[in-house]
N, C-alpha and C positions, 0 to 999 in steps of 0.2 A: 149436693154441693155443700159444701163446709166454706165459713166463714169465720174472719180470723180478725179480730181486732188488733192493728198495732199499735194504735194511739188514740188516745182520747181528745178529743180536743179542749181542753182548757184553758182559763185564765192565768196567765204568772202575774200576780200581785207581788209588790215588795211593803212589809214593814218596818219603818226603821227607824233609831232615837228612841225614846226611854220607855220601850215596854220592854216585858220580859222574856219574849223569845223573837227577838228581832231576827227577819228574815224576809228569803223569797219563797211566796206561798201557792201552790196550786187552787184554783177557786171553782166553781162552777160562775155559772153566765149571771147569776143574780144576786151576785154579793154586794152587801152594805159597807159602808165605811166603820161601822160598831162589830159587824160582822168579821172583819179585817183585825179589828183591836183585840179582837175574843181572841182570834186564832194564834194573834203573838202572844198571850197570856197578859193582856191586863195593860194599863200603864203601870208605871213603876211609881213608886210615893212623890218623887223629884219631877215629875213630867207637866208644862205648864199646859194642861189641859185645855187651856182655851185657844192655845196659840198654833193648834194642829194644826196643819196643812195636805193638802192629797195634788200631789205636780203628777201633772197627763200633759202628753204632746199631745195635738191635733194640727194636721197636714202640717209638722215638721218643728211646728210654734209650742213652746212652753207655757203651760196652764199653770194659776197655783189657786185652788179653789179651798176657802178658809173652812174649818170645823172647828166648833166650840162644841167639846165634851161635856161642857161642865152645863152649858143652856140646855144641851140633847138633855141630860141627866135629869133635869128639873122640871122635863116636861114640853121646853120651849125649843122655836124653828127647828121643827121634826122633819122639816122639808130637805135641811142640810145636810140628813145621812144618805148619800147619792150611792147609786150600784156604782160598783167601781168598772172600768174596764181595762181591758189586756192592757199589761202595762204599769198601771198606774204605780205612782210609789206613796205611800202613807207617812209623813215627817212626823215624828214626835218630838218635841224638843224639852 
């Protein structure tokens, strides 16, 4: 018996606003919010790093759960870098 993979099942993440390869991203099931930054290449110099946002719907209702880059960076509320789930979209502004 042969078996045939036709799809993987993955995450589509979007990143979008001022990093550097803004886009929809294939993820695995355990991806970070820094995780997500890496993969668009960075924020950009202009991007107000504290003012990140990650909008997820749950049962149909719009989320906007806040990330500060600049406190992750420095050490502080590490708790803030959440896995993202299917879906989610990453604001940069």
């Amino acid at each position: 018996m042969t078996v045939t993979v036709l799809k993987v099942l993955s995450n589509r993440i979007y990143v979008l606003g001022r990093v550097n390869k803004p886009g929809e991203y294939l993820v695995g099931h355990y991806t970070d919010v820094l995780q997500a930054l890496s993969l668009a290449g960075g924020l950009t110099p202009f991007a107000a790093e504290n003012d990140i946002k990650v909008m997820r719907r749950v049962r149909g209702e719009q989320q906007t759960i806040p990330f500060r880059y600049g406190d992750l960076r420095k050490g502080k509320d590490l708790e803030q870098n959440i896995i993202l789930q299917r879906g989610d979209v990453v604001m940069v502004p």
